[in-house]
Every structure is written in C-alpha cells, then in structure tokens.
N, C-alpha and C positions, 0 to 999 in steps of 0.2 A: 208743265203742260199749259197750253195755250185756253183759254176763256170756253170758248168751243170745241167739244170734244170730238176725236173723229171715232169711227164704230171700232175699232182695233183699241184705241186709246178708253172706250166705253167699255171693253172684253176685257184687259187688262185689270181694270180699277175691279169689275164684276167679281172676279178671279180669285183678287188677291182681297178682297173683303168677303168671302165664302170662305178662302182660308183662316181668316181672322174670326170669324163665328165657329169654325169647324174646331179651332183651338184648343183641346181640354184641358192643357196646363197652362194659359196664359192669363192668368186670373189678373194679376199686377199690372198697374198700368204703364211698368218702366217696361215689363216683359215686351206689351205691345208696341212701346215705343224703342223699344230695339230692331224690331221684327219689322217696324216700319220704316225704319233707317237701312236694314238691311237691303229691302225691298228698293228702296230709293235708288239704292248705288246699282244693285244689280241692273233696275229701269235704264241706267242712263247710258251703265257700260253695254248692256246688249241692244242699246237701241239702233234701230234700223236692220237690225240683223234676224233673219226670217227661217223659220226652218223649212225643209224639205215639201212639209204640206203648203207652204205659203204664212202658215199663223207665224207674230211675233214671236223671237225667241225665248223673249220673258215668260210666256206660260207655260215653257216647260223647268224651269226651276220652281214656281208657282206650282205646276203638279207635282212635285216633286215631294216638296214642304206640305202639302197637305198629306199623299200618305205618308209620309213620317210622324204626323202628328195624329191623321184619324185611323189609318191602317195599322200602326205602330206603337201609336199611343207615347211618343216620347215628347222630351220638352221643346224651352225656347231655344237656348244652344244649337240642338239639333237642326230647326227650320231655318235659323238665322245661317246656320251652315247651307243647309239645303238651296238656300235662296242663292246663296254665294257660290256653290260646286261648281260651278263653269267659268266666274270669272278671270280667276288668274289666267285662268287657261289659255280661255278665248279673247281678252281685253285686254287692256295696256295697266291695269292694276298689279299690284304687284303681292306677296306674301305681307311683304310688311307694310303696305298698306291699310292689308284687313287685319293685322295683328294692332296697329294703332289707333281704326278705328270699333276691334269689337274685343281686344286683347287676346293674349297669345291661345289658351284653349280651342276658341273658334281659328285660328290661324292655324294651327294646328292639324284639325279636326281637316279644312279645307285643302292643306297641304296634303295632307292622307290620298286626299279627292283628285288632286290634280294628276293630269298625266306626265311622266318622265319625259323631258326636254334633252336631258343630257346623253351622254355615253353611258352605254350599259355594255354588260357581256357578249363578244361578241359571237360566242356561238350560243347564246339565248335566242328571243325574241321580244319584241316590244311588248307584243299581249302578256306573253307569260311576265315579262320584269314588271308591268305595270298591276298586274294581278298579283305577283308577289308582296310589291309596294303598300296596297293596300290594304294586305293582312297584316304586315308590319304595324300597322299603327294599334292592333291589338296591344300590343307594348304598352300601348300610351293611352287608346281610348278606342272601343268597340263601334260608337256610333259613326264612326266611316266603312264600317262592313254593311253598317243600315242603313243608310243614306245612297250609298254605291247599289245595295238591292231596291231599297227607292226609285231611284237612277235608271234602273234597269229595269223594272216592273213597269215603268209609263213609257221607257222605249219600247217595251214590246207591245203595250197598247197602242201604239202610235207607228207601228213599223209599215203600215198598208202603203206609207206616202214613198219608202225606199224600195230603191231595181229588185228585182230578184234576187240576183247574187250577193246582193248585200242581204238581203231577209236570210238566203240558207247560213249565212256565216252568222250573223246575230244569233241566229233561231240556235245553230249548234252548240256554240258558245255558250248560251243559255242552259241549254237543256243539262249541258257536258257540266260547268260548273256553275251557275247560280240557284236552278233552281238545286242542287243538292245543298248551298251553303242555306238556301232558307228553310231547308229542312232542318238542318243540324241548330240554326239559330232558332228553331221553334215555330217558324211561321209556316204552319202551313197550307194556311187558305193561300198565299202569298206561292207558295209553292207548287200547287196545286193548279195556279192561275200561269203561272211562268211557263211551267209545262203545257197546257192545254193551248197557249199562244204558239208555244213550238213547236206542237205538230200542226196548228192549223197553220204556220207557214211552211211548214218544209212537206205535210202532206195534204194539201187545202182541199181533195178532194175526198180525202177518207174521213178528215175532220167533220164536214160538212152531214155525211154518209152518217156518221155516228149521232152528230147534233141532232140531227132531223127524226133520229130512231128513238131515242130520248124523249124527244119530244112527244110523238106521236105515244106514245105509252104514258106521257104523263099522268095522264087523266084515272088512269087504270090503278098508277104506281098509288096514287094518291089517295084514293079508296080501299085499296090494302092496307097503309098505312095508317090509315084513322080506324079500318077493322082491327089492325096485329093490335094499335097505342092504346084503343078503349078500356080493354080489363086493366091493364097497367096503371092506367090513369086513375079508375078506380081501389086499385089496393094501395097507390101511394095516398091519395084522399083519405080511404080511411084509415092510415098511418097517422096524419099531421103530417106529412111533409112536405114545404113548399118547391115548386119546379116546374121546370121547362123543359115540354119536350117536341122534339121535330124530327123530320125527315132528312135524307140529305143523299146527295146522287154519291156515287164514284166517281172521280173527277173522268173525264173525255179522256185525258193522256193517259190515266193508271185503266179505263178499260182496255184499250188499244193495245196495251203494252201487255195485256194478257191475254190478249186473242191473240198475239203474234209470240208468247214465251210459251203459248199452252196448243199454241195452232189447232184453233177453235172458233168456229163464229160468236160473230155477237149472240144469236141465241139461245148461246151453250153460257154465257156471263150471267151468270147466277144472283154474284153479290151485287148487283147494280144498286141496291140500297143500303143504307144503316139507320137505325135510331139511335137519337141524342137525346140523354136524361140528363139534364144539368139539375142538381138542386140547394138548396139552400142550407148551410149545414147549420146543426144544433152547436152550439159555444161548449157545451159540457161532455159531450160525445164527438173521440177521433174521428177524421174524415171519413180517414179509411176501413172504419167499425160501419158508419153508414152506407159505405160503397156497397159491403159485402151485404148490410141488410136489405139493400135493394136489391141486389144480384137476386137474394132468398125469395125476396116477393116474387119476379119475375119467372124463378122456375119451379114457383107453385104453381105458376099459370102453362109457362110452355117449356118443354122439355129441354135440354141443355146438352150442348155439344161437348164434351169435357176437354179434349186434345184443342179445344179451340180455345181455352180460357189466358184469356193475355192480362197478367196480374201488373200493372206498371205503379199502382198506388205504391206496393211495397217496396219495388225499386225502380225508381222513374228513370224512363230512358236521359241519355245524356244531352238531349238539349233540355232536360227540365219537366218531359210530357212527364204528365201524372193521367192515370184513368184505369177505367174496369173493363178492359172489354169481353164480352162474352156472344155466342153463337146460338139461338135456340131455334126450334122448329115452328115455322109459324102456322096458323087456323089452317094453311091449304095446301100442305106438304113443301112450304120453302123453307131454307135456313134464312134465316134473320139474323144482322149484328147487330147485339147492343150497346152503346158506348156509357157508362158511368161516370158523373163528374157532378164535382163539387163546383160552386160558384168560382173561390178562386184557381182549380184547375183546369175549369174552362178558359179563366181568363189569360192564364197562362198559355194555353193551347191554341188561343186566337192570337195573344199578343208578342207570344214566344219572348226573348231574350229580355224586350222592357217590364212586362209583367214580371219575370223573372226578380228582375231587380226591387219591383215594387213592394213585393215581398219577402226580400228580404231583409234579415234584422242581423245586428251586430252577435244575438247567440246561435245565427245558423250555422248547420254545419258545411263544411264548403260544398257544393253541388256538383254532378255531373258535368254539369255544364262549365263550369268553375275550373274541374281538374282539367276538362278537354283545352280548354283556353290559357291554360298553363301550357300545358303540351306544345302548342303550337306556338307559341311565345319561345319557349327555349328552341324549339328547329328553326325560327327564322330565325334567332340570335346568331345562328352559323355562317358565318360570312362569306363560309366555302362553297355551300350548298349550290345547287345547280337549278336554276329557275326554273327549268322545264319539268327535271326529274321532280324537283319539289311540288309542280303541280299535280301531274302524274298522281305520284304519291299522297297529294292532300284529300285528291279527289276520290281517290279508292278508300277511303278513309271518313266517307264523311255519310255514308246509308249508311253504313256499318249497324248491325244491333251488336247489344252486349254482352257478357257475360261477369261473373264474378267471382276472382278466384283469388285464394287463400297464402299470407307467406306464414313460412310454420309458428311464426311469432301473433298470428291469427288476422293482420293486418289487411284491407279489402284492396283489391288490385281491379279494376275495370279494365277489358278488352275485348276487341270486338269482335263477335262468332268465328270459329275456325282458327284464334289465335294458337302458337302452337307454345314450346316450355320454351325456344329461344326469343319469340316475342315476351315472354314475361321476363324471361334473363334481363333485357333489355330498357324492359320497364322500370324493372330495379335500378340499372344503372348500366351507361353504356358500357364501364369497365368489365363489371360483371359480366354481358352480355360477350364481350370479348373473349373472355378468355372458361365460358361456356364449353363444357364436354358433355353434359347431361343432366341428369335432374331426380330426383323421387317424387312421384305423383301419390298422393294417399301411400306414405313411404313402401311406394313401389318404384325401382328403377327402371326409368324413361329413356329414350332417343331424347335429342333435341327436338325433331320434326313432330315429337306427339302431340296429338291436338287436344287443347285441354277444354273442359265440361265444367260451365256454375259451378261451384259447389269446392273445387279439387284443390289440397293445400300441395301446397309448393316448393321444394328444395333447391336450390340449384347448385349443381359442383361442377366446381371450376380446377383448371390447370395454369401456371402462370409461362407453361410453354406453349397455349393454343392460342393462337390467333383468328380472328375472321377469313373465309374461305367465300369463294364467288358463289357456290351451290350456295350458298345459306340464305343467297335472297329468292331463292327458290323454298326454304323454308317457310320463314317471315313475310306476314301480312300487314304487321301494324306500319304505319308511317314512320315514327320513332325508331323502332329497330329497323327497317329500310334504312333510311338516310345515316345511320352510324354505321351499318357495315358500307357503304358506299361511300362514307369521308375515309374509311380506314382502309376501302381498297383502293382509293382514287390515286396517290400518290406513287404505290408499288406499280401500279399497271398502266401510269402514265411513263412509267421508264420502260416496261414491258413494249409497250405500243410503240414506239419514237424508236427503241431498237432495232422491231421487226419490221419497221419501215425503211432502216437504212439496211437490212438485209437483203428485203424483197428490190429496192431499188437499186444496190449492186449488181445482184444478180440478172436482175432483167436488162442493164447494162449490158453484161453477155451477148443480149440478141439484139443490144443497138435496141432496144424500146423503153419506155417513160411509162409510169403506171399512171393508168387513164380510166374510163368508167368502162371500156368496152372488154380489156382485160380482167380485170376485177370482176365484172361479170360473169367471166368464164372460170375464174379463178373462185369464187365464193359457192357454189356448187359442190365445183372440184376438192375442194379441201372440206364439207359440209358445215360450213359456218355461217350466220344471217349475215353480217356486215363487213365492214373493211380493218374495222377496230379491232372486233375479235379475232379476224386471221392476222392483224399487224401481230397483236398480244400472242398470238399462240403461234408465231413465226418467231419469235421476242422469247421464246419460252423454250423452244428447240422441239415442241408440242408436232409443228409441221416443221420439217428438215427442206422443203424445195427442190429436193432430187430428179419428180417427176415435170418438172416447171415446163422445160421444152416438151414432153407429152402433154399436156392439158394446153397448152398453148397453142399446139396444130391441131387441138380436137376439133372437130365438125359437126356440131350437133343438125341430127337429120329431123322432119317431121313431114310425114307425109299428104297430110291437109294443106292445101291452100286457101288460105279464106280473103276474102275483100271487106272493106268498108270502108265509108266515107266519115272523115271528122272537122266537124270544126271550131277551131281550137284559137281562142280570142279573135283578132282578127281578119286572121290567117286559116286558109284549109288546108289539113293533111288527107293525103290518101294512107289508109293501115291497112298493111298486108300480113298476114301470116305466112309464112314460106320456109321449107326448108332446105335450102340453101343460102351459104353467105359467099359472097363476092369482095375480098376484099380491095378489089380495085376501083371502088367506088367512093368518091370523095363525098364528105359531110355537105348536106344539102343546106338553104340559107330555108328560113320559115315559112318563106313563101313561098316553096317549089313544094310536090308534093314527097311527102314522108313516111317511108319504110317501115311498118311496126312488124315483132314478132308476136307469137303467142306467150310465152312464158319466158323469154329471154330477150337483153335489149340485140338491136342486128346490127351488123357492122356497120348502118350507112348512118345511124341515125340512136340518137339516147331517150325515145320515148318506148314505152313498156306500160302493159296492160297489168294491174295490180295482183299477184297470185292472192291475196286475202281476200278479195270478192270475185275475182274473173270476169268483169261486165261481160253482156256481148251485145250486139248494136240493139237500139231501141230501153234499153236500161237508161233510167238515170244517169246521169254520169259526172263527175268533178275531176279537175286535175289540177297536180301541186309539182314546182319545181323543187328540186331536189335542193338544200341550203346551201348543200358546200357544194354542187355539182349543178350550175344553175340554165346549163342545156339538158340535162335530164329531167323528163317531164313521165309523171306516172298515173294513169286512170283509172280511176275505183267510181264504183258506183255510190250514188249519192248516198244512199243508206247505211254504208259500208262503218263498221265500228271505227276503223283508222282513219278514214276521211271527215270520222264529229270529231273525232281528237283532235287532225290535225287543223279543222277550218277553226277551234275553238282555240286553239294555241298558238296557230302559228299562218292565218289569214291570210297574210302578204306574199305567202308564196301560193294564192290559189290562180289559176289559169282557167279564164273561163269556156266551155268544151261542152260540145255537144253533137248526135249525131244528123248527118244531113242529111244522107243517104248512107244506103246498104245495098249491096249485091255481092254477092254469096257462094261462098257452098255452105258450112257446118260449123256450128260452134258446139264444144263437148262443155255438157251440163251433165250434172248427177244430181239424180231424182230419189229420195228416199219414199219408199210407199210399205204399208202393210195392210193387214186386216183378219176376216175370218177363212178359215182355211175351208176349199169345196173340191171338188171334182171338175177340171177342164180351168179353173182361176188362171193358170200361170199362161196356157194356153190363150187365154181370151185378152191378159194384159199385152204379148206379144202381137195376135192381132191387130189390136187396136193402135199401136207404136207405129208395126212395119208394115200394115196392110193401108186399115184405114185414113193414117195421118204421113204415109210414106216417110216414114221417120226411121234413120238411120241406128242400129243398136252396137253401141261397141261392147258394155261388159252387159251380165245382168246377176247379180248375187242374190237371190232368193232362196228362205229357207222358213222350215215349217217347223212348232213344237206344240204342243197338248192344243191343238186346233186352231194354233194361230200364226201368221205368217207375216214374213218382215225380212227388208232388205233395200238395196238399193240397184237402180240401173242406169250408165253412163250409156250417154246419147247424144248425136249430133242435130245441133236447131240451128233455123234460118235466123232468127229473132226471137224476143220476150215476148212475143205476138203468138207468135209459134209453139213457145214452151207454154203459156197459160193456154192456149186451147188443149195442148196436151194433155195439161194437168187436171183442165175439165173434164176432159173424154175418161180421163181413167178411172177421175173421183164415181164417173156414174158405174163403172162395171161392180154387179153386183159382188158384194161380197169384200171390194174394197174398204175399208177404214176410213183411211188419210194415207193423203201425199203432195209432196211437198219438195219446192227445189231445195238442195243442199248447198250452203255457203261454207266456205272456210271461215273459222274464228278466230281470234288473235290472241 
C-alpha cells in the first residue's frame, strides 16, 4: 500500500484489525502472523475487485473470518481458511499454491470451499453437485460446512445490494437448506438469523408487518418479564446459585411460520417469549441433578404444564443441545417457557458444533452428533448416489427429532420421529435391511411399515429371497434407508425404463409420430402415472400393455371456461389462454409471438403449463422453471409454492423470470376451505355473500355440520387474488364464521 491511504484502503486495514482483536484463539504470535499472511494474499488477489454494493471485495472474506471466529468460536486454521474461500475460485491462485504457502490442511479445507470447475453429472446440477461437494469434506474436516454457513450468514446480510431474482433464489436456497444444516450443527442464533433474512426477502412486507408488532409491544413484553423473573431470582439467591437470566423473543421466521401452519393471527401467538436460566454449575453435583433442582424451585412458584416438559439434559438432541425446557403459567394467565442450562450447555447451544468439540475429552462417549456425522460420511462414500436425490434426502433428514430404540442385545439405536421397523432394518445394516420381511416389536410381530416409539426393543426377520420393493420408500423416512433401497433399485429399473421406451417408441412408429412432450402429456394421465420414467418402467414391466395408444391419442380433452391473461416471461410477453379446444394445425410459435397456455394441460401450440401443485391465477406471485430435459417447457408456480423453494434452491439455472402484466378475464376455479359454529340461516348467508354480494361465480359447495360445528369446502370462480382476498374478508365477518382460507395442493 502506498504511504497515503485512500478511505477504501483505511476500511480494509479498520476491518481486518477488529477481526484481529475480535480473535479468541489467536493468543500466539505465529497464530497472528499466519492470519496476517493470509490476509496479505487474499488483499492482493481480490484487489480492484468490488462487489455488488460497490465495497472492496476483501471485506467480505474479512466478514467472513470474523464470524467464524466470534460467532463460531473456532481457531486459526478456520480464519486463515475463511480469508482464503474465494480465492482459488475467483483469482489466478491455485490449490497448490495455498497448500505451499499455508500446508495441505488449509488446502484442503479451502478446496472443500471451492466451486466445481469441472464436469459433473449430467442429469444433476451445479447447486446440488457443489452442495454435495461440500459435505464430502465431512470425511476429512467439518470446518468447511462452517465456514460455507460463514459464507452464507454475511451473504444474507449483505444481499439488499442484489436484483430481486437473485434475492428469491439465495433467500430459498437458504431457507430450503442452510438454515436447516445450522440447526442440525447447533447453531442456532445462526439459524434463527438465516431465516429471519429469508422471509424478509422473499416476503419484505409481512416481515416488516411483524418487525414493527414486536416492537411496539416491547415495552409491555419487558415489564412482564422482570414481573414472571422476580420470585425466580429470588429462590435461586437464596439457594447459592450463580446465573443468568434473560428474556428472549421467538425468532420473526418461527412466528410467521405459525400463524400460516396454525392459520392464526399474530394475536392468537401466544409463545412470543421464553426465559433463559443459564447457571453456574456445582463441580460436586451432576448438571443434570441441578437442572431438575431448578425446574423444582420454579414450580414452587408457578404451576407447570406437564405434556410441555422437554427433558434434553438426559438425552440431548443430535446436534449436541442439552437443556430443561419447561411451560408454566405465569402471574397473568400466560403460559411461559423456561429454558434450563448450565454454563457449558449454553455454551454449546450458542456455539453448536465447536463448543461441542471444546468439550470434548478422549473418555466421551461418542455423541449424537458424532453418530449423525458417521451417517452421513458413509452415504457420500456412494459414488452412485444421485446428487439431487441426495439433497432431497439430506434435507428431510436434518429437523428431524429423535427417538431411541432398542436391539434385543439392549444396544441404543437413534432415529428420527415416525421412523418405522424398516428404517431401523436398515440402520442395522443395508444387508439386513434388504432382505427385511418383518420384525417383533416388544416381541410382538410387526409389519415393516410399523412406526416405532422411544423406548421399543427390536427384532428384525429376514428372508434371503426378499429383495427391496419401490413401495418401501414409501415406507422409510431415514436418509440411510432411502438412498439403499434406491442404489438397489436403480440398476433393475434402469433396464425396466430403456425397455419401455424402445416399446413406446415402436409402437408410436405405427402412427408415423416421435414421443414428444405434447404426447406424453396426453399419455401420463391416461395411464395415471406422475412422469415419463414411471410409464417407460411400467410399460418395460408389461404393467401398461399400449393397446389403447391410438384411443388416448385422438382424445380431446374439453373444458368449458375460457380464461385470458397477460404474461411476462423474461424478456419476452406471452398471451395465456385457457381454452378448450386444441387445433392441431397450428404450428409451434417462436418466444416472441404470443403463447397459448391451458389450464391443467400443456396445448398443442405451445410447452408452457400452469403448475397443478399451486394453480397460480393472475396477480399471484409467480416463478417459472424450464423443464431440464425438455428445455421449451416452461411451468408456473407461484412464488410460495413448496416445489418452486426446492426447485430455486436446487436447481436456479433453470429459473425463467415471469410475471403478470395484465389480466382480462373471466374465472379462475379456487377452493376455499371455511368452517365454524353452527346457526340458523349460516349456509344461507355464506351463499349470499359469494353470489349476491361479491357476484361470484359457485361451482361446488361441500358443507356439513356435527355436534354444533361446521366445515367444509367451496370451489369457485375468481377474477384475481385481489378478488379472492376480498372474498375471504367478506366471509371471515359473517357471523358465526370461524376461518377460512384458500386451499393449495401439497406435494
């Protein structure tokens, strides 16, 4: 750097000497003179290179290495890595490089970090093989899953400066998998925070909505709180016990997420607090002896929810949590939760996976967390595995709570709620799991599909003629037994599939036609099957014979709405019609002309289709993804839509960016679920207000009544979501109403 500093070059040096005081393992002076070599190289390779906001790019490896080290509490290794994660990537450095200048561990570590340059799978995708990649170095070293949530906790503080479209696809991504890996690795203020960034960008105005409601009650929450802690504070004083204790909100994403799982206002969220007792433990007395002696003071004061008491001291969940939690009633008729914690199971619960470590000693026994990261070490060792399906599978796998059940030799097996006797087959061993016929539960004889409960010891009997069946991952939950019946049926049903495709493509030979996406659409109905794989396979299998091929091929599906709307869809506008009739003597239109959509099926002129698992209808959010293998089929799901966070989270590159411009009309059919309490003239009054008042069209109405209460659903035709929310106003007020609420398809 030159003599005179310029303000960019004065914010750098600020930066990265805050990170050097912030340091709490860099006590040695070789520590910081690594960390300041590191820093050097990084300076030189990202110099003149600026990010998105304008700032140098050096401070975001610089934020980076700081939480790793004050958020995280890990070493020098870690920062030195953190300072380095961008540069193979982004600069002309190389692996070996940083292997010569900081040895192979950090090269290592950094490699983990980097993105895949090469060829990968090609029915994968980037996201997922590069997400894979970096669980892979679990093998090798864990502090690249922490450095990568690092990595991703100061993008999302930093994402204001990126388009829109780039925000909803980070923000999903996030939501879909990191903040679940920071839960599973223990962090979860870190988690807590990840989320709360991703609904304030994917719904910045209900965030806001919520922020503001919070606030305004602070003052109120806060005087409760010093009333519920008083007596508390008092009986742990005059115990001798040392501690801390606080308040603490529900995070912004976990209330949201239960006023839309409980469809409930904010001011029906109850638990918007908890209290935190961290204290000091006695050396002579188990932790977990003083947990429960606290619990006892507490509910000498205030009454105790019992169905609420969450015991984790005695079996700590599998990232490591330890605590007491309990429910009591507090001074003004609220329930109140209490969290219990010892010094170091706090510290573990702020610091998740590196506290972990901190305490452990050579005579622990291995942990939860320990066995989960086994687990996942042997499914990546699979070279067959399917990147996608692996994500898929990692992800459902990573909220999970536990359970703990029994083999008859008394030995603990961990699984995660709703496991059933073929998930535990499986855990034993995939052999076992394979050749699975059933089980004795508490030597009682079980199905496979029984779900097992804490506690229950385990038999499993096997046949050495039974094989893996495709229902069975309709059995199984766990990740483990997923991914083994799906290497075991991957190879039979890849012959199955390649069969029934040289079948189908014979046959349609017959009528001089080539299977296309518009047949296949007609064709996957017709046979009831979701994809093209499954009718290849079950055409491959003799399952479907093609007998009726020439009939489902002249069918004519009829629908007698005509609906309009205006789309536009990246940089180009479609017109989407609903209609029923198809013309097949219309030739395929180019992007720029306008484009034929149906309602539930794609139309002969054209491959883009309204998504049946959400149904937009204009004025909705809206996203669209081309199809991978069919990449003029284009499909539109509403932003919110469960298959649109998967698929922006997984597979980004094929998002198509799409929105409405206009709308003119007739009807779009929405089903409205509503109940409530049962009167005289109810049904009477909800019809009114439909067809009279709001001139709204009714096609079904299913209502039905029992011990005074009523519930049901009614499909109905709307102009817009403009339309359907004044609806759903107008009916919330007729007396006697409950709720009600649009109905989505789920997946």
């Amino acid at each position: 750097m030159s003599s005179t500093l310029s303000a960019e070059e004065i914010q750098v040096r600020q930066e990265f000497n805050d990170l050097l005081e912030g340091c709490i393992r860099c006590n040695k002076r070789s520590d910081r003179a690594l960390i300041r070599k590191a820093f050097k190289i990084a300076y030189n390779a990202h110099k003149g290179a600026l990010r998105l906001s304008g700032e140098p790019y050096i401070l975001h490896p610089i934020a980076v290495a700081r939480i790793v080290t004050q958020e995280m509490g890990l070493g020098v290794k870690a920062i030195v890595a953190a300072l380095l994660h961008d540069v193979v990537e982004d600069t002309e450095f190389t692996l070996e490089d940083i292997e010569n200048h900081f040895g192979s561990k950090i090269a290592s570590i950094v490699d983990g970090l980097t993105k895949i340059s090469g060829v990968f799978d090609k029915n994968s995708t980037l996201q997922a093989e590069n997400f894979r990649k970096m669980l892979l170095t679990l093998s090798d070293d864990v502090r690249v899953i922490l450095i990568k949530l690092a990595d991703r906790l100061h993008n999302m503080r930093t994402l204001g400066s990126l388009p829109v479209a780039k925000q909803m696809k980070i923000s999903a991504e996030t939501l879909y998998l990191y903040a679940p890996l920071a839960h599973r690795m223990g962090f979860y203020t870190i988690k807590d925070e990840l989320e709360d960034l991703s609904l304030k960008y994917r719904y910045p105005k209900i965030f806001q909505e919520l922020s503001d409601k919070l606030k305004g009650q602070e003052k109120s929450h806060q005087v409760f709180i010093e009333e519920f802690a008083r007596p508390i504070k008092e009986q742990l004083e005059k115990n001798g016990i040392s501690y801390d204790i606080s308040g603490r909100y529900k995070s912004i994403y976990s209330i949201w997420h239960k006023m839309q799982s409980k469809n409930i206002p904010f001011e029906e969220v109850y638990d918007l607090m908890a209290i935190r007792i961290v204290f000091d433990p006695l050396s002579a007395i188990p932790e977990k002896t003083q947990c429960w002696n606290i619990y006892s003071m507490i509910t000498d004061i205030y009454m105790p929810k019992p169905e609420r008491i969450r015991d984790w001291v005695s079996t700590p969940k599998a990232n490591g949590y330890e605590a007491l939690h309990a429910t009591v009633m507090g001074p003004k008729g609220n329930w109140m939760e209490v969290q219990i914690r010892s010094r170091r199971m706090d510290d573990i619960a702020e610091r998740g996976f590196a506290a972990h470590w901190k305490y452990k000693t050579d005579s622990s026994h291995e942990s939860e967390l320990d066995k989960w990261l086994k687990k996942i070490r042997e499914l990546l060792a699979n070279p067959n595995s399917d990147a996608l399906e692996f994500l898929d599978d990692f992800k459902l796998n990573l909220f999970a709570s536990e359970i703990f059940v029994f083999t008859p030799k008394g030995d603990t097996k961990t699984l995660p709620v709703n496991s059933t006797v073929l998930d535990f087959a499986y855990e034993i061993h995939s052999e076992i799991g394979h050749k699975a016929i059933g089980a004795k539960v508490n030597h009682r004889l079980v199905p496979l599909n029984h779900v097992l409960k804490s506690g229950d010891q385990v038999e499993i009997i096997t046949s050495d003629t039974y094989r893996p069946r495709l229902e069975w991952l309709d059995t199984v939950i766990t990740l483990k037994a997923k991914s083994a019946i799906k290497d075991a049926l991957k190879a039979e049903n890849k012959n199955r599939i390649e069969k029934g495709k040289r079948l189908l493509e014979d046959r349609l030979l017959e009528f001089k036609l080539r299977p296309n996406a518009r047949i296949l659409q007609k064709l996957l109905p017709a046979y009831e099957v979701s994809n093209k794989e499954e009718l290849y396979s079950k055409i491959g299998t003799g399952i479907i014979q093609l007998e009726d091929l020439d009939v489902i091929l002249k069918r004519n599906t009829k629908n007698k709405w005509v609906n309009y709307w205006s789309l536009q869809l990246g940089k180009t506008s479609m017109k989407s019609r609903r209609t029923g009739s198809i013309n097949n003597t219309h030739t395929k239109p180019s992007l720029k002309t306008p484009i034929l959509l149906k309602e539930n099926i794609y139309s002969a002129t054209t491959d883009y289709a309204v998504a049946k698992c959400c149904n937009p209808i204009p004025g909705d959010n809206v996203i669209a993804f081309r199809d991978s293998h069919e990449q003029d089929n284009i499909t539109i799901h509403q932003a919110k839509c469960t298959a649109a966070i998967r698929l922006l989270s997984s597979q980004s590159e094929l998002l198509v960016p799409v929105k409405w411009t206009t709308h003119k009309f007739l009807s779009f059919l929405v089903k409205v679920a509503i109940n409530g309490l049962d009167r005289f003239g109810i049904y009477s009054d909800i019809t009114h207000v439909i067809s009279k008042e709001l001139n709204v069209n009714i096609r079904t109405i299913n209502l039905s009544s029992h011990d005074g209460i009523w519930e049901g659903t009614i499909d109905l035709y709307v102009h817009d979501a403009k339309d359907l929310n004044n609806l759903l106003v107008s009916l919330s007020k007729i007396k006697g109403v409950d709720a009600v609420k649009r109905v989505e398809a789920t997946l």
